[in-house]
C-alpha positions as semicolon CSV with decimal commas, in nm:
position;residue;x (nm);y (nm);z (nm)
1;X;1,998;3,454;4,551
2;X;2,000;3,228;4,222
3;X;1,758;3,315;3,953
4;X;1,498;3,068;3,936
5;X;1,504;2,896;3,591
6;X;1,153;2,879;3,427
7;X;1,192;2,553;3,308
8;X;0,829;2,548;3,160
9;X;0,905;2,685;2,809
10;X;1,141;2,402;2,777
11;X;0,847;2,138;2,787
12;X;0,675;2,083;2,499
13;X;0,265;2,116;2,519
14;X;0,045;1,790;2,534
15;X;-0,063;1,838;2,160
16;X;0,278;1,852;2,032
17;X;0,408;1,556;2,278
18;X;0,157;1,309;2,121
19;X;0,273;1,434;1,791
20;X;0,597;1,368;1,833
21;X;0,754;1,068;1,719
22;X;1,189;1,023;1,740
23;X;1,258;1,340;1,526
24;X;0,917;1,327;1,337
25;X;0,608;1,525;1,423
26;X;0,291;1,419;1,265
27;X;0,119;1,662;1,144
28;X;-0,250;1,502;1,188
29;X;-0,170;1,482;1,550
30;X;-0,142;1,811;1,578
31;X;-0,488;1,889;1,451
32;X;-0,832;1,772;1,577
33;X;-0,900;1,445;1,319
34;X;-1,271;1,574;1,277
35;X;-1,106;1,906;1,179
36;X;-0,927;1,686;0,868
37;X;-1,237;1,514;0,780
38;X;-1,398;1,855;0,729
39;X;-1,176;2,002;0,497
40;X;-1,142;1,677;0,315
41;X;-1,552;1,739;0,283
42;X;-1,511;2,084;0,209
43;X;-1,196;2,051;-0,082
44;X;-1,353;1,741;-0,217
45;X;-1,707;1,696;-0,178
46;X;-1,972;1,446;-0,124
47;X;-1,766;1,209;-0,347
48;X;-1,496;1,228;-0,067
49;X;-1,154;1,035;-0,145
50;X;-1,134;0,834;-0,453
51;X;-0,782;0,668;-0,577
52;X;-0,775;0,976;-0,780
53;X;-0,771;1,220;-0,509
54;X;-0,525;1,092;-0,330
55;X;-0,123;1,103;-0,395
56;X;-0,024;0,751;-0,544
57;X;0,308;0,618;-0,521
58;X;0,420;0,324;-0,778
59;X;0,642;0,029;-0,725
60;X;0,984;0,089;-0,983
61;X;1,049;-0,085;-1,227
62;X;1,326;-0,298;-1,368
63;X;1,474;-0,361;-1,021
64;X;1,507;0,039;-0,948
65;X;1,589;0,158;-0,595
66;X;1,388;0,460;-0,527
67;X;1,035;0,529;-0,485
68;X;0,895;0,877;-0,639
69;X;0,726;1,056;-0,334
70;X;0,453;1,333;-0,420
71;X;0,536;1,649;-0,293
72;X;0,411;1,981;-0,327
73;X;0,752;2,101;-0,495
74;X;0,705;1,813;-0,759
75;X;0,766;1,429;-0,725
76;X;1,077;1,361;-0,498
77;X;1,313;1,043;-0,512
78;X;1,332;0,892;-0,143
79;X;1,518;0,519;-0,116
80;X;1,231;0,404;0,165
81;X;0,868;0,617;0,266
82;X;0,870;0,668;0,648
83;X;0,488;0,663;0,822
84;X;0,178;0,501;0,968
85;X;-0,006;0,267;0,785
86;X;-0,348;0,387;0,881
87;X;-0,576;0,113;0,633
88;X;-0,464;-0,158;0,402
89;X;-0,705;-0,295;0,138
90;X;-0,622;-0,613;-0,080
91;X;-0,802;-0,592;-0,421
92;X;-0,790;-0,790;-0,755
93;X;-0,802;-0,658;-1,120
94;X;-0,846;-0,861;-1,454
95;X;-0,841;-0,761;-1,812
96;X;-1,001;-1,029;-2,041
97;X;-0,729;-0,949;-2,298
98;X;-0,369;-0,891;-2,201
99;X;-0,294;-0,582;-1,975
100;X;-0,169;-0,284;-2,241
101;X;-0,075;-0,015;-1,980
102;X;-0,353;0,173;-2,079
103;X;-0,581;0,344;-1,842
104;X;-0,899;0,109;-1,952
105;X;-1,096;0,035;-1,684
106;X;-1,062;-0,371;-1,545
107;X;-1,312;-0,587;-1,684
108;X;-1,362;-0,724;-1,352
109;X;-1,246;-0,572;-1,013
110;X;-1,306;-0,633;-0,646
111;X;-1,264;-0,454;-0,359
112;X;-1,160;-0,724;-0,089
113;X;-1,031;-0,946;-0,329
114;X;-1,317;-1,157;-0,154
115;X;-1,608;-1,101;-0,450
116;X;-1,604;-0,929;-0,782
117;X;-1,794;-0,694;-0,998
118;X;-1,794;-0,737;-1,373
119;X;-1,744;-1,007;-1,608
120;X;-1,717;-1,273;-1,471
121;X;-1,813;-1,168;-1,157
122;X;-1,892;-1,353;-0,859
123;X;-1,646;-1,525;-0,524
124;X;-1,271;-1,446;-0,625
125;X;-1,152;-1,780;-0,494
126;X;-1,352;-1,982;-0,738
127;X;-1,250;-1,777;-1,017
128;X;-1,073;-1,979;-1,261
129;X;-0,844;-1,644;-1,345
130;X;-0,824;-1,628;-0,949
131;X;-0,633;-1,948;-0,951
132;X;-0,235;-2,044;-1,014
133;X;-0,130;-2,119;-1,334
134;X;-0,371;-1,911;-1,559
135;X;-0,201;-1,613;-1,590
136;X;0,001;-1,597;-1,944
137;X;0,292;-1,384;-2,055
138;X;0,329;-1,299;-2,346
139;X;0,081;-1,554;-2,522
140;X;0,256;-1,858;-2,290
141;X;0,100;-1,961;-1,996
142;X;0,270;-1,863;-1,640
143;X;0,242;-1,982;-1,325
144;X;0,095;-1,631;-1,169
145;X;-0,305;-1,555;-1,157
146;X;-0,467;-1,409;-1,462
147;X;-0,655;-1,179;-1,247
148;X;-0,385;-0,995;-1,007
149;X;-0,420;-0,958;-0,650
150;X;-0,248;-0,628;-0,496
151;X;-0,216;-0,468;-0,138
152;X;-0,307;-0,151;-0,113
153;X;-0,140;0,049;0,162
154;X;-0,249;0,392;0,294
155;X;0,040;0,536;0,511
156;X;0,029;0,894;0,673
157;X;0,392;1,021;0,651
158;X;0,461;1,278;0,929
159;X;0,421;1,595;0,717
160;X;0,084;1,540;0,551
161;X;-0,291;1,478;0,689
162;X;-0,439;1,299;0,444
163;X;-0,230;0,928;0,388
164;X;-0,091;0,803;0,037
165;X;-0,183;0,542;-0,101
166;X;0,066;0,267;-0,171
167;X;-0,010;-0,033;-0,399
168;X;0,191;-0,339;-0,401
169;X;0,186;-0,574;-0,668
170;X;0,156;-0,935;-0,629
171;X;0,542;-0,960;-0,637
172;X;0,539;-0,752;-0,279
173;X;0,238;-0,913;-0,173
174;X;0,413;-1,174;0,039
175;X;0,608;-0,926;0,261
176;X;0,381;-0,731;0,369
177;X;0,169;-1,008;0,469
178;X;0,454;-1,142;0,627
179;X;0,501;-0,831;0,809
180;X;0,143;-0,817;0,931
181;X;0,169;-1,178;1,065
182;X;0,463;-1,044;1,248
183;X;0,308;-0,726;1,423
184;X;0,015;-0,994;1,510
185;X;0,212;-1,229;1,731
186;X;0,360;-0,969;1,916
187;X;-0,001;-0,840;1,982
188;X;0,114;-0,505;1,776
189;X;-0,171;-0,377;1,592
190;X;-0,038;-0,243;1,261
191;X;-0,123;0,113;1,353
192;X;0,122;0,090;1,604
193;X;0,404;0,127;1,505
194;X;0,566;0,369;1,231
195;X;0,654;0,177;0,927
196;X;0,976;0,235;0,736
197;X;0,840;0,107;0,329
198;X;1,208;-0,010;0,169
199;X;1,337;-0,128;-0,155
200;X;1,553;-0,488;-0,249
201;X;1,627;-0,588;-0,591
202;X;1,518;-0,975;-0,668
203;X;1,628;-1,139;-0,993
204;X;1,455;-1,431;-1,148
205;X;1,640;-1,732;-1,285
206;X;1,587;-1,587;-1,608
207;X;1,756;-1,292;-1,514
208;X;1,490;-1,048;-1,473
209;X;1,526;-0,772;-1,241
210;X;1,223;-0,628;-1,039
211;X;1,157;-0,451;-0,709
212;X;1,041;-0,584;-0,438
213;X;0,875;-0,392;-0,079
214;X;1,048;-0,418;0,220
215;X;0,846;-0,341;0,507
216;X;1,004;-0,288;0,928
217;X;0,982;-0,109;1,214
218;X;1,113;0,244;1,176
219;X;0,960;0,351;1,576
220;X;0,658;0,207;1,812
221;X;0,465;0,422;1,920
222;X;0,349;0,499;2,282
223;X;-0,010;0,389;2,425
224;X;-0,141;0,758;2,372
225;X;-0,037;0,756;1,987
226;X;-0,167;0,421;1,905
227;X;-0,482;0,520;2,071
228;X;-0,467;0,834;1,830
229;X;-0,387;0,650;1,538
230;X;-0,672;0,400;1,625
231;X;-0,934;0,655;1,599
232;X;-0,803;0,776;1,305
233;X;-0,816;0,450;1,155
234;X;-1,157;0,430;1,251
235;X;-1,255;0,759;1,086
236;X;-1,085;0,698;0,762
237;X;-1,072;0,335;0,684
238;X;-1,412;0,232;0,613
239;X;-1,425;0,515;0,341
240;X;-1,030;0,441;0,218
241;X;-1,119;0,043;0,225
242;X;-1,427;0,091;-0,033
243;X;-1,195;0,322;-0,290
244;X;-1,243;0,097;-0,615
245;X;-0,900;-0,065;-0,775
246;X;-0,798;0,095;-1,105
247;X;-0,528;0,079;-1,356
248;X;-0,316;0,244;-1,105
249;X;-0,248;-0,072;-0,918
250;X;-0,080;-0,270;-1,167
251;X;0,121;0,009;-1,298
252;X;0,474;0,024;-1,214
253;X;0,713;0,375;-1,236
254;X;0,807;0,296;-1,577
255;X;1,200;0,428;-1,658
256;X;1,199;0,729;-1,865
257;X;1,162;0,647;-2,213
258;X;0,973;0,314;-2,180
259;X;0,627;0,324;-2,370
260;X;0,338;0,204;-2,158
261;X;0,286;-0,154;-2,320
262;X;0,683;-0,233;-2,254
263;X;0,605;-0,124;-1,867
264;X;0,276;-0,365;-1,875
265;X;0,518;-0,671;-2,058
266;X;0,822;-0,557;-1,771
267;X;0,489;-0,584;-1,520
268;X;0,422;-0,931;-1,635
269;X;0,780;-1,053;-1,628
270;X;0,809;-0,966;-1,283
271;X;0,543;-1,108;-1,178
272;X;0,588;-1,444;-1,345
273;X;0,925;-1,440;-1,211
274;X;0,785;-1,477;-0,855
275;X;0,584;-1,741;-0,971
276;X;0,735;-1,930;-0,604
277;X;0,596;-1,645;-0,366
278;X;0,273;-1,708;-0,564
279;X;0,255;-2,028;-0,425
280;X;0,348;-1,925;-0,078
281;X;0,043;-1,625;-0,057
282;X;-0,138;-1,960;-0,186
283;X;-0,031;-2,116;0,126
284;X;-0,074;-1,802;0,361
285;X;-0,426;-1,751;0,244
286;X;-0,531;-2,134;0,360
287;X;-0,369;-2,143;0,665
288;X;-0,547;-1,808;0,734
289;X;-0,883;-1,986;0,638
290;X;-0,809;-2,271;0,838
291;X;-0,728;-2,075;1,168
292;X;-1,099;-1,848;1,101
293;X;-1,284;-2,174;1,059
């Protein structure tokens, strides 16, 4: 008679199943969220996460390729950061004098890009420094915003349970808003899919090179795992959504060697040199107004 094959131990268990994603396991699957939300209580306190707390990863600059993932073994170079966007958060910063690199705090901030604290305060879209064409560069006025919108993304890459935390200046602004509009109108919420975060080089007529995002669909994900994801979303993005913008946001990886104030002048150029998109998240931002009305 034929040995009977256990084919059990070939299956894997339900826990490991919904983990699994392609060739990636997510680790916060594999763990009870609540479980995470303790330990992020526990390690960090009442203060809970703050932009400091969590691993940041910054745009390169000068048209570079590769994005500097935080590791435990030290800062790794990776050409695109595979993972789950669990929260996205668009902010503003402004500096009444021009941005040095330093780490001084904005003089005003907001954390929907909706309404600001500080000076001057008050509804970001009738900011005068919220509006096109009062940005300058290098004493000469640009066509940019003086007070600079970014996208904040917060991805969970398969191997860690707490997400980074992506920011995207207003030069890779338009794509991922593009990308969002896309996931919408196939009725994917952006949870839903694993995200594959790229790099393209864009030059400006001048001839300045900077880096732009690239944002597609690396995997979607089964009912079961976007139902996961959506309760994690729910657990974590009301905190990760109220994290204050910083310096951070506006900083780009500057190339070895480069002081900070040549980084903040490269920041600038880059983002006058997409002066066009500008005008384009201008147009995004009114048709999205128009279709809430």
């Amino acid at each position: 008679m034929a040995e009977k094959k256990n084919t059990d131990i070939q299956k894997p268990d339900a826990q490991t199943a919904l983990a699994t994603v392609g060739e990636n396991t997510f680790a916060i699957l594999m763990v009870d969220p609540e479980e995470t939300k303790r330990i992020v209580r526990q390690n960090l306190g009442d203060g809970g996460m703050d932009s400091l707390s969590l691993d940041r990863v910054s745009m390169p600059s000068g048209g570079g390729a590769t994005y500097m993932l935080p590791t435990l073994e030290g800062d790794k170079p990776v050409q695109e950061i595979v993972g789950v966007i669990i929260a996205w958060q668009d902010v503003r910063v402004f500096w009444d004098h021009a941005y040095d690199g330093s780490k001084n705090p904005p003089t005003c901030s907001s954390v929907d890009a909706k309404f600001g604290a500080g000076d001057p305060g008050g509804v970001c879209a009738e900011c005068p420094f919220a509006q096109f064409g009062s940005k300058e560069v290098n004493g000469k006025p640009a066509a940019g915003q003086a007070c600079n919108e970014c996208r904040r993304l917060f991805v969970l890459t398969p191997d860690d349970r707490l997400p980074i935390l992506i920011s995207l200046p207003p030069t890779s602004v338009k794509a991922s808003r593009k990308y969002f509009q896309r996931l919408a109108s196939k009725g994917v919420p952006y949870y839903g899919v694993v995200t594959k975060i790229g790099l393209s080089e864009a030059q400006s007529t001048g001839g300045i090179k900077y880096s732009q995002a690239t944002l597609g669909v690396a995997a979607v994900l089964s009912p079961e795992q976007v139902a996961a994801f959506e309760h994690l979303n729910e657990l974590f993005a009301p905190e990760l959504s109220a994290i204050g913008p910083d310096a951070s946001d506006v900083q780009t990886a500057k190339p070895s060697g480069q002081s900070a104030a040549d980084a903040a002048d490269a920041y600038d150029a880059e983002v006058a040199a997409q002066a066009a998109s500008d005008a384009d998240i201008a147009a995004i931002d009114a048709a999205a107004a128009e279709a809430d009305k």
